[in-house]
C-alpha positions, 0 to 999 in steps of 0.5 A: 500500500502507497502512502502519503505523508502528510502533517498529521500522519500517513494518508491512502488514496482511493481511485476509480476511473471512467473510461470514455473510448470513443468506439471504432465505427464507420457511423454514429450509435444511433445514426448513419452520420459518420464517425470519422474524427477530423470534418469540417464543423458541423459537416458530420451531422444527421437530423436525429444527431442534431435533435429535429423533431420526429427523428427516432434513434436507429441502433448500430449494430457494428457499436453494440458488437465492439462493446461486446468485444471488448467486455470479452477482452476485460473477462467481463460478464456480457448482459445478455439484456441492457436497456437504455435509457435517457439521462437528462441535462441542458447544455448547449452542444446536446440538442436534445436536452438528453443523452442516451446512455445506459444506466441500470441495465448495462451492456456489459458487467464485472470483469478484471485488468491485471496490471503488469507493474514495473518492479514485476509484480502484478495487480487486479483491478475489477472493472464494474460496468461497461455501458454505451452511450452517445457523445454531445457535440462540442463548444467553442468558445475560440471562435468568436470575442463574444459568441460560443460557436457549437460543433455537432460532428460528435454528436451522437458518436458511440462511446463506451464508458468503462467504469472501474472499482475503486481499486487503485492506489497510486498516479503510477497503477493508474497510468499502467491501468489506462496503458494496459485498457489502451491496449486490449482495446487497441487489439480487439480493434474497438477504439483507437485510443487516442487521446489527443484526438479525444477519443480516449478520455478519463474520469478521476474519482478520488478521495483520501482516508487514513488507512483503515478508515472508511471511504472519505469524500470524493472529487471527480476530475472530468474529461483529462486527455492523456496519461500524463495529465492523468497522473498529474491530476492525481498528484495535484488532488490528492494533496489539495484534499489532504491540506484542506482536511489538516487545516480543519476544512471538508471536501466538498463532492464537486466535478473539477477540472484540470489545468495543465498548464498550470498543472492545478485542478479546479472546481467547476461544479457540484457534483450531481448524482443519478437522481439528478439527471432524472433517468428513464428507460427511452421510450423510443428505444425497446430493450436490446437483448443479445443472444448467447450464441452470438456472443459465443461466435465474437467470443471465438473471433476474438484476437490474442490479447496482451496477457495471453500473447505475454504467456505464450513468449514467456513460456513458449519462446523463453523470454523474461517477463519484462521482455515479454510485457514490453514487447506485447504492450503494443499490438504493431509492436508484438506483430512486427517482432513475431514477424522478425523471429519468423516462427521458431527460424531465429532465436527469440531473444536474440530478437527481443534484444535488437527490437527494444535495443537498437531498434526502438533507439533509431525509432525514438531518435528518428521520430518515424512510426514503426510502420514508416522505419527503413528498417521492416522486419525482413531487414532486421531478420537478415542482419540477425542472420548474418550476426548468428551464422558468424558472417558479422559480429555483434559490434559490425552489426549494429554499424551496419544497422545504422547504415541501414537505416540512412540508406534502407538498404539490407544488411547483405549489400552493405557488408559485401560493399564493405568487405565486412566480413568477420575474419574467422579463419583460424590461422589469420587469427592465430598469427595475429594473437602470437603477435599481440602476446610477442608485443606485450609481454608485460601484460602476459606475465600479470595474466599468468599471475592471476589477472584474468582482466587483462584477457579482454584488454588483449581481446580489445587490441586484437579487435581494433587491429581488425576494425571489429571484424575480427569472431571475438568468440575465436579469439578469446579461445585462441587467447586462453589457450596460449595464456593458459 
């Protein structure tokens, strides 16, 4: 358990999150109008999105399949019927004055995410709910010195709210709990997760307690739009909430905002609770009821997900568990690695190394996505190739794969246009060992005497005599063979 020291003594927190992902679909949750992020205002925007008299909600089925998926993909139990309803409240991008939402009768109930932790242990935290709703439309106040301008393209987009217990403890379980929801959904290809486009956006439930004490009283921090300020947020809340109680005041339940650029979170209104927004079963929409073997057919088509894959590489291929987590965190980034072991053809960690190594350092320093790097992984599997069968060695590779990365160029032309072959030929290198023993007899008389150190300074001399070409694994037995 992380704890806070504050004046009067140590202080827990408690989190929950709500998750907003927008879900992946070519249309809107009760319309044809398209869902594509980035038109022109209001060019996305169908007579029901926009609340015109008459006009009545039509279900998209492709939404209510990727809230299925996806509840699969958090061990969630699916809600075989849901009901939804309509949650009343004015605001000036939702026309209608309601959104439909669910709140009784979710699609989807408890389910779990486990947490792969930095120090290498794990931790579960339980999902309470997933429910479909519509988003509103979008303010802007930008446009105009006296006037707010209103964008309804949203309007009516399908989102999922994923609500978890409250179960974390710290800003950095936090951060790992959205990376980790990213991801599974980013495999099941239900939401993209991207948050600068709003596609992903997070709720911050917390409240502080003494430790054993009950729960205390909660804020909510609304719509923070990326891990970092996420875990900002928190930061700065949970020792506003302390000061505020050492200094004899309350917590008030409130809805607050985060700045980041100031980095402060800030009121901005009482907190409303579910009474507040009148829900009621809508009454132009019947109950949605699934049927199990359907569910049963999405439950088979499913993908591998991060923790299954993780499994697989730490049992099948050998790897450790941070190499694994690493690797499996990202679903491009699994993919591109299985494609470079090409099956069982090329030792597994070997490739693990190369990939989080060097390759994701050119990726880092060049700025491309892996899908745009000059390196693919057909490129990448024949320089390891060549490292393997002894044509090149570690050091020449990875000047090779510098190379590679300028030019695009595979590994094979560039060690024939520079002759970079590793010298392997047991007579070449055993005349040059006799030389380097003949020329440092001092440093041969202290290995003989017990410092086997200097073994590598003489592997060193041998290997800059050679500009690195020269199979460090010949030249170290040659070596202890003739010190000995």
């Amino acid at each position: 358990m992380a704890l806070i020291e504050g004046k009067t003594g140590q202080w827990e927190m408690v989190i929950g999150l709500e998750v907003h992902a927008q879900v992946t679909s070519e249309s809107k949750l009760f319309s044809g109008a398209s869902a594509t992020f980035g038109g022109e205002p209001n060019a996305n925007v169908s007579m029901v999105d926009a609340a015109m008299p008459g006009m009545l909600p039509v279900l998209n089925r492709r939404s209510v399949e990727q809230a299925v998926k996806t509840g699969l993909g958090l061990n969630a139990k699916i809600n075989l019927t849901s009901v939804f309803e309509r949650k009343n409240y004015f605001y000036a991008d939702l026309p209608s004055g309601y959104q439909i939402s669910q709140h009784l009768h979710p699609i989807v109930g408890e389910g779990t995410v486990v947490l792969d932790m930095a120090d290498g242990t794990t931790r579960e935290v339980g999902i309470e709910r997933l429910h479909l709703e519509q988003d509103a439309g979008k303010s802007l106040h930008d446009q105009h010195p006296s006037k707010t301008y209103i964008d309804l393209n949203r309007s009516g987009i399908t989102l999922m709210e994923i609500v978890s217990k409250p179960d974390l403890r710290t800003a950095e379980e936090v951060g790992v709990y959205l990376a980790k929801l990213r991801s599974i959904m980013r495999y099941l290809g239900t939401c993209d997760g991207n948050m600068e486009e709003g596609s992903m956006r997070c709720d911050v439930n917390l409240s502080v307690r003494k430790p054993g004490d009950p729960l205390g009283t909660r804020t909510e921090t609304k719509n923070v739009n990326s891990i970092r300020f996420v875990k900002l947020a928190i930061e700065h809340e949970v020792h506003r909430q302390i000061a505020v109680i050492e200094e004899g005041g309350r917590i008030v339940q409130e809805t607050r905002l985060f700045d980041s650029v100031k980095g402060t979170t800030r009121a901005m209104r009482s907190k409303e609770e579910a009474h507040d927004y009148r829900y009621f079963p809508d009454p132009d929409l019947l109950p949605l009821v699934l049927d199990q073997a359907w569910v049963d057919e999405v439950r088979q088509a499913l993908p591998e997900l991060p923790d299954a894959k993780k499994r697989r590489f730490v049992e099948k291929l050998g790897l450790s568990p941070y190499d694994a987590g690493v690797l499996v965190n990202d679903k491009e980034t699994a993919a591109f690695y299985e494609a470079v072991i090409a099956g069982d053809k090329r030792d597994a960690k070997l490739v693990a190394n190369w990939v989080t190594g060097d390759f994701f350092g050119a990726l880092n320093r060049s700025g491309v996505a892996l899908s745009e790097a000059p390196v693919d992984a057909d490129k990448l599997g024949g320089l390891l190739d060549l490292v393997s069968d002894g044509t090149i060695s570690g050091r020449i590779a990875k000047d090779v794969f510098e190379e590679m990365w300028e030019n695009g160029k595979t590994a094979a032309d560039i060690v024939e246009a520079k002759g970079l072959r590793q010298i392997s030929d047991t007579g070449a290198l055993e005349a040059m060992v006799d030389k380097v023993i003949a020329e440092n007899p001092g440093q041969v008389e202290q290995i003989k005497a017990g410092n086997e150190k200097l073994l590598g300074w003489f592997v060193g001399q041998i290997m800059k005599a050679t500009q690195g070409k020269a199979n460090p694994g010949m030249v170290n037995q040659l070596l202890r063979k003739k010190l000995s």
